[in-house]
C-alpha positions as CSV (number, residue, x, y, z in Angstrom):
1,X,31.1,43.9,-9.4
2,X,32.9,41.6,-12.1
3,X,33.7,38.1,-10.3
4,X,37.4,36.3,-11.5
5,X,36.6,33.8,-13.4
6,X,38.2,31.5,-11.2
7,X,36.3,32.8,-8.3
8,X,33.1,32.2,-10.6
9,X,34.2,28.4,-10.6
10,X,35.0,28.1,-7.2
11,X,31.6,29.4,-6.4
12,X,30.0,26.5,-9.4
13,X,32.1,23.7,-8.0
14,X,31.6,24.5,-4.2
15,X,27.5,25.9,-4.5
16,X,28.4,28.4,-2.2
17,X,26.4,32.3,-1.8
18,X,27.9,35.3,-2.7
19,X,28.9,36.3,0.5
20,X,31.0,33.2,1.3
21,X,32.8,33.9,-1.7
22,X,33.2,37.1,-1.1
23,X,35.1,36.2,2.5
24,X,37.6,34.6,0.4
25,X,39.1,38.1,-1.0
26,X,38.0,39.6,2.5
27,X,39.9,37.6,4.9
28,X,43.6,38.6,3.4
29,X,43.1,41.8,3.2
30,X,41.5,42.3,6.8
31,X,44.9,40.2,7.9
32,X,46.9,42.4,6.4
33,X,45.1,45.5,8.1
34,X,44.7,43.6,11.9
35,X,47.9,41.8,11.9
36,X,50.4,44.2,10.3
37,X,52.4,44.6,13.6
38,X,53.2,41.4,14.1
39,X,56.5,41.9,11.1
40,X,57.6,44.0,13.6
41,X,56.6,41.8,16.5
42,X,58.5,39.1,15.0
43,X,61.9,41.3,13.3
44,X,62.7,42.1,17.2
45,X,62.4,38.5,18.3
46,X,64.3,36.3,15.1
47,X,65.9,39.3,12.7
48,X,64.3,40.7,9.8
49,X,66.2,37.5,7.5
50,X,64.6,34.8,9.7
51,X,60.9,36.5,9.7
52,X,60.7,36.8,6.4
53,X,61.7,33.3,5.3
54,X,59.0,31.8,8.0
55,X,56.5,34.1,6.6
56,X,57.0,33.1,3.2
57,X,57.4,29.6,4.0
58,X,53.7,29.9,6.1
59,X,52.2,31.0,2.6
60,X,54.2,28.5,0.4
61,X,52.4,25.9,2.4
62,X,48.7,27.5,2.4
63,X,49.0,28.0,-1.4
64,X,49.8,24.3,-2.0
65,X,46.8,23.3,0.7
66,X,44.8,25.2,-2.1
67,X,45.3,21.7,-4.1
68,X,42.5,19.8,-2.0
69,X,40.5,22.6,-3.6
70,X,37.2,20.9,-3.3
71,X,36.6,21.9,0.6
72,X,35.2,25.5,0.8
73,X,37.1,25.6,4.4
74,X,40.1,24.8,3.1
75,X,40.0,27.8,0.7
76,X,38.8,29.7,3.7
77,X,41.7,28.8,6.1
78,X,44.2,29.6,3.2
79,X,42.8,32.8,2.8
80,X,43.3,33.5,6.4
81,X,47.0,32.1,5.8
82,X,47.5,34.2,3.0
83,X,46.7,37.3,4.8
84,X,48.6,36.3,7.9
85,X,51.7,36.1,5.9
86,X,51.1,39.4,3.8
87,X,50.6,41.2,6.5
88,X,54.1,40.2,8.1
89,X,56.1,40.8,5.2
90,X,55.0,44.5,4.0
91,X,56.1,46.0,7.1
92,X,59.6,44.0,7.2
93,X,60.1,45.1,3.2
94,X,59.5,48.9,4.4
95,X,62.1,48.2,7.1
96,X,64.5,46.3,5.1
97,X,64.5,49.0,2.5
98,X,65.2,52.0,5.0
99,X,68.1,49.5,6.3
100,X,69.7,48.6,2.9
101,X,68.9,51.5,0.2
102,X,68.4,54.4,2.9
103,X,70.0,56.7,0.7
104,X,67.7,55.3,-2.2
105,X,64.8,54.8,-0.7
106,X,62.3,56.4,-3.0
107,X,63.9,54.6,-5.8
108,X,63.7,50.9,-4.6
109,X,60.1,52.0,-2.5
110,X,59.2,52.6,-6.8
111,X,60.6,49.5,-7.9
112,X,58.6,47.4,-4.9
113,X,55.4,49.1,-5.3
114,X,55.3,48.9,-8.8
115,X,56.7,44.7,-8.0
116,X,53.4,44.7,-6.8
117,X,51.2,45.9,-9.3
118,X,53.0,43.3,-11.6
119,X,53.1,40.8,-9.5
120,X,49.0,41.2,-9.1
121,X,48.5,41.6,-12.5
122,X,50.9,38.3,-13.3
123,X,48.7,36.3,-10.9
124,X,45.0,37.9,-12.2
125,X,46.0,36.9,-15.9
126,X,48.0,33.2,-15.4
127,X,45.7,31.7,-12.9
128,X,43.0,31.7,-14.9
129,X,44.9,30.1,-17.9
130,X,46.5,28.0,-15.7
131,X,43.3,26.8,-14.7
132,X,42.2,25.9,-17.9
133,X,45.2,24.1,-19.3
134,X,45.6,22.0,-16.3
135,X,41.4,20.9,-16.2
136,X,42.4,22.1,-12.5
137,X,41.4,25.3,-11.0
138,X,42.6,24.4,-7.7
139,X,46.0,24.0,-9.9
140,X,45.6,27.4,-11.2
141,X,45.7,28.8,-7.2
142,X,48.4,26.6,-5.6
143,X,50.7,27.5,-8.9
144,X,51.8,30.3,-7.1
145,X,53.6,28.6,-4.7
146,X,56.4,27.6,-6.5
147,X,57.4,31.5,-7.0
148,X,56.8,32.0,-3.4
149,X,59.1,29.0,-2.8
150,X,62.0,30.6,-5.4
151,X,61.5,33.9,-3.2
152,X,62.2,32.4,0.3
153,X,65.5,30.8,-1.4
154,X,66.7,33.8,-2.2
155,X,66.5,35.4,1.4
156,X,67.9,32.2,2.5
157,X,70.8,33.4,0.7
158,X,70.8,37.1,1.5
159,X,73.5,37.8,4.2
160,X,72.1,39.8,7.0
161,X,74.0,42.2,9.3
162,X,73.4,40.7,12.4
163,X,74.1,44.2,14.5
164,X,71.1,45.6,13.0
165,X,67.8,44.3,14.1
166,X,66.8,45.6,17.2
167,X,65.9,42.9,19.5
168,X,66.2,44.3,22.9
169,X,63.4,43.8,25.0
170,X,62.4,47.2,25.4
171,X,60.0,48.3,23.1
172,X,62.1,51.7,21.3
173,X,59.8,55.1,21.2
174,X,58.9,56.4,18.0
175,X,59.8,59.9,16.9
176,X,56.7,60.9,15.6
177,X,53.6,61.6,17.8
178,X,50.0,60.3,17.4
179,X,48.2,62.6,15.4
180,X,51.2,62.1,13.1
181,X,50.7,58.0,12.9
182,X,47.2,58.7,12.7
183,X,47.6,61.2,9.6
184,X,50.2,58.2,7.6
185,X,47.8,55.6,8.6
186,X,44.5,58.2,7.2
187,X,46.5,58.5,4.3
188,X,47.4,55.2,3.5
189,X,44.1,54.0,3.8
190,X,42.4,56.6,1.8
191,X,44.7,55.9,-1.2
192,X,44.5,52.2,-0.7
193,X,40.6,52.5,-0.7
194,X,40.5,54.9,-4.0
195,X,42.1,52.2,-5.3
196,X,40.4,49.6,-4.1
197,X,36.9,51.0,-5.4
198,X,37.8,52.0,-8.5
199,X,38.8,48.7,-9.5
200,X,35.9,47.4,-8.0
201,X,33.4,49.5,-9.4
202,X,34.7,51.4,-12.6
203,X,33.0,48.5,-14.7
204,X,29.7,48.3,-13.1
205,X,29.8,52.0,-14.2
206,X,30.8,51.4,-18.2
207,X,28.0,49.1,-18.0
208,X,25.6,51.1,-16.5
209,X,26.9,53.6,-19.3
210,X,25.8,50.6,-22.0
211,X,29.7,49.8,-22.4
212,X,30.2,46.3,-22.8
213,X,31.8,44.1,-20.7
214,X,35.1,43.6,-23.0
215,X,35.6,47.5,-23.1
216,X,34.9,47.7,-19.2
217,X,37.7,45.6,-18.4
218,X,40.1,47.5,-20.8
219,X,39.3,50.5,-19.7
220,X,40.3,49.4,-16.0
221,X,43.4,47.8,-17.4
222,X,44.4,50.6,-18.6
223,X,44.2,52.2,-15.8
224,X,46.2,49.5,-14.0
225,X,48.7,49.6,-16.7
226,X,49.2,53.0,-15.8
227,X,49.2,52.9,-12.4
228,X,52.0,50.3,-12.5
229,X,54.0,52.7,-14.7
230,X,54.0,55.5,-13.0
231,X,54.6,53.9,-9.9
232,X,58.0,52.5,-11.2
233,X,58.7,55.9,-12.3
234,X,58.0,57.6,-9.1
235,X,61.3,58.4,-7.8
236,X,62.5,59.7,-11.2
237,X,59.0,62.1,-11.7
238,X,60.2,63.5,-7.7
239,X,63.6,63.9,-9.0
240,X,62.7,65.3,-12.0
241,X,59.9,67.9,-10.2
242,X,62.4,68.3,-7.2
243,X,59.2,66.8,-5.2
244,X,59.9,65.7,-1.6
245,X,57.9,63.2,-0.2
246,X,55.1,65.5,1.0
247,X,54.9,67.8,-1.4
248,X,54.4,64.9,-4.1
249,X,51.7,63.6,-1.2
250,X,50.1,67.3,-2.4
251,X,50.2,66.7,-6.0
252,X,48.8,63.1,-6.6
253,X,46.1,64.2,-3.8
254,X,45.1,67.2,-6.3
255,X,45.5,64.5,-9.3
256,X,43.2,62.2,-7.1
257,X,40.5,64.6,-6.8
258,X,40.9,65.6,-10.9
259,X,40.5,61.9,-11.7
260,X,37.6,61.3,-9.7
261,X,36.1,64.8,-11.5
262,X,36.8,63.6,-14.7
263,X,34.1,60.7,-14.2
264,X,31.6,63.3,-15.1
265,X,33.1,62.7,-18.7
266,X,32.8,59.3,-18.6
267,X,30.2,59.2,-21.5
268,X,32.1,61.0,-23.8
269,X,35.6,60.5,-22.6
270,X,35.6,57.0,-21.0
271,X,39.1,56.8,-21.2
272,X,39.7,60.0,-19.1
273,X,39.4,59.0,-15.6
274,X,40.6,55.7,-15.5
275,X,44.0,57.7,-17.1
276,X,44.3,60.1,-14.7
277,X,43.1,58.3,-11.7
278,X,45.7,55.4,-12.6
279,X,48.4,58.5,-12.4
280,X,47.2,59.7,-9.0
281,X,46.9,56.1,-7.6
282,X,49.9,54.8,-9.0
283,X,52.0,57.8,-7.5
284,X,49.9,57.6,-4.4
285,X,50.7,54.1,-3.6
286,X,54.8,54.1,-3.3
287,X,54.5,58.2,-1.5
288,X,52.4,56.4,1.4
289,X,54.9,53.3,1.6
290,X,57.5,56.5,2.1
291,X,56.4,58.6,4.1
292,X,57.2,56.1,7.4
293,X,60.3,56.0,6.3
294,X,60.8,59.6,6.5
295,X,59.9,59.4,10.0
296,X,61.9,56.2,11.4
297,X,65.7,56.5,12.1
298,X,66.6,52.8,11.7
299,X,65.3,49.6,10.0
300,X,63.2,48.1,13.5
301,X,61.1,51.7,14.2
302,X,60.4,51.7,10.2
303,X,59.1,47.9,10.0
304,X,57.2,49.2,13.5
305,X,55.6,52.4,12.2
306,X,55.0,50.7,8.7
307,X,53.0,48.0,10.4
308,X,51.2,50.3,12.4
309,X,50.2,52.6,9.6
310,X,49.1,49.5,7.5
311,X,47.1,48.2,10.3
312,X,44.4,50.7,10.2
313,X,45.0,52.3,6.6
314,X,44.8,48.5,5.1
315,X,41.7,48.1,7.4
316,X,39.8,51.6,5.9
317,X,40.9,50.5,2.1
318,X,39.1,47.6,2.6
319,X,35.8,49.1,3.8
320,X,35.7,51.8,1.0
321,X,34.5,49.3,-1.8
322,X,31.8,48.2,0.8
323,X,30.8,51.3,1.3
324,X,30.3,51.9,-2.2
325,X,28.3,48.8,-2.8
326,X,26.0,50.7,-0.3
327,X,25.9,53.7,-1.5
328,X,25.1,51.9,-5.0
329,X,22.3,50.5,-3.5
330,X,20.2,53.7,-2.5
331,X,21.8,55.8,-5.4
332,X,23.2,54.2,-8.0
333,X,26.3,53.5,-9.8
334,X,27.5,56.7,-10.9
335,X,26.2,58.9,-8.4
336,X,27.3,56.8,-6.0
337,X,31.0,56.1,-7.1
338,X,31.1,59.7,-7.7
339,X,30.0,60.7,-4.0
340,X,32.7,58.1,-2.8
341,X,35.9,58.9,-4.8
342,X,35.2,62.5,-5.3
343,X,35.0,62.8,-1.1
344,X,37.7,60.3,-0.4
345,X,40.3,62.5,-2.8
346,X,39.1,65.5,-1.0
347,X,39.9,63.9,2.5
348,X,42.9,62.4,1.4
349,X,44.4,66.6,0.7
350,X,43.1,67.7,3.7
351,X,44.7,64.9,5.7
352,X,48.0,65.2,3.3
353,X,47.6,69.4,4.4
354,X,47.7,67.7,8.4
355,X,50.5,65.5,7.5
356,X,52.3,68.2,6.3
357,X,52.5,69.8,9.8
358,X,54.3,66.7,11.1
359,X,56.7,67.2,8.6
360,X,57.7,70.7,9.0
361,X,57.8,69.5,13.1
């Protein structure tokens, strides 16, 4: 896999292996996966307004611990930080969404999960430069603290309806039934870990194809670009198709599988897959932040069933990529990437086929 070139300096600065720096981009996202519940945890006890102004304020401060950049446990425990904070504030966004834009949910779900994409793609290409203007990579990191900071202002001033979080003590049933949360939280993870490895790998795989390193990185760019694109577009593309929210979970699972195919043409058409698999993830991405949603009849049981989906779908996204680096190991790149996408896709529609049961329920 490619390193960040900031990661390639933390790892000069701080002579540490490659598996301690790899812990630093593990940590969050295992947070995110093993903590999600607490947003909802923490929306019953103080409100959705006060939860998410702590959690931002947690990661305002772990970003601008990132300054004393030259301890490897400092960027260790920030990492942790990060993750713990993440990890509160997707599931209170999925519940403050279906509690202020109910009726245009799949709209504003576009407009965050594509806020996303941009917001990771921002941070990838400024920290770096930031980095290198300041002489200060630990500069580069804690930057992003001031946008953090700018963020927990503004929900400082957002008025909150007082009568709407749930904060009784007794913990309110969901409406959906187990197989169900375990069919969301299946299918979150799958398209989370599609993701996931195709970022990862795509450019070990134009390189084991003699593409260079420049045309690697466009080529996963591209797809990026794209993914970002369409997921801002999604609610327009269901309106458009007259797509509900499961039978657009069937389409970008059939464009999943397509994309991952279309990596036999990677030689000849390098530009193919990364296209098409940027459409299915990109639509992918906002349909599982929905489909909760569709399921929860209030703002508290959507931040609940949100967090609990995340928990283990953020948890299998996460593995996929290692898996793959296994796989790589005893096959190779491209028949290994190959074996992985092209059977996490098919999962994903057969999962998205069991979802669709709950649904019709």
């Amino acid at each position: 896999m490619r390193k960040n070139p900031v990661l390639s300096k933390n790892q000069q600065t701080l002579a540490i292996t490659n598996a301690e720096l790899g812990l630093l981009t593990t940590l969050p996202v295992l947070c995110m996966g093993g903590l999600s519940p607490l947003g909802h945890m923490l929306e019953r006890r103080l409100g959705l307004k006060r939860s998410m102004i702590m959690a931002l304020a947690l990661l305002t401060i772990v970003l601008l611990l990132r300054l004393d950049g030259g301890s490897y446990g400092v960027l260790l425990f920030t990492a942790v930080g990060v993750g713990v904070g993440d990890a509160i504030i997707r599931p209170l966004m999925s519940g403050f969404i279906k509690g202020e834009f109910a009726s245009r949910a799949p709209a504003t779900m576009s407009v965050y999960a594509a806020s996303m994409g941009v917001g990771s793609a921002v941070a990838a290409f400024g920290t770096p430069r930031i980095s290198d203007a300041t002489g200060s990579w630990p500069l580069g990191l804690a930057f992003w603290a001031l946008p953090t900071a700018l963020a927990g202002f503004c929900w400082i001033l957002w008025r909150e309806d007082i009568t709407a979080p749930a904060r009784s003590a007794a913990q309110p049933s969901l409406t959906i039934s187990r197989s169900g949360i375990l069919g969301l939280t299946l299918f979150f993870g799958l398209q989370a870990g599609i993701n996931y490895a195709a970022i990862g790998w795509l450019p070990s795989l134009y390189g084991a194809l003699s593409y260079s390193d420049h045309t690697a990185g466009l080529l996963v760019a591209i797809m990026m670009l794209v993914q970002t694109g369409v997921s801002f577009g999604m609610h327009v593309i269901m309106r458009a198709l007259k797509l509900t929210t499961i039978k657009a979970a069937l389409a970008f699972s059939g464009l999943a599988i397509l994309g991952t195919l279309c990596l036999l043409l990677a030689k000849p058409l390098p530009w193919l897959a990364p296209v098409v698999i940027g459409v299915a993830t990109g639509g992918l991405f906002p349909i599982a932040l929905l489909q909760p949603l569709d399921f929860a009849h209030g703002r508290s049981e959507a931040t609940r069933l949100a967090g609990l989906t995340q928990t283990g779908g953020y948890l299998l996204g996460g593995l996929l990529p290692w898996i793959t680096g296994l796989l790589i190991d005893q096959l190779g790149v491209a028949p290994a990437l190959l074996t992985l996408l092209v059977g996490s896709a098919g999962l994903l529609a057969v999962v998205t086929v069991l979802i669709q049961r709950t649904y019709q329920k």
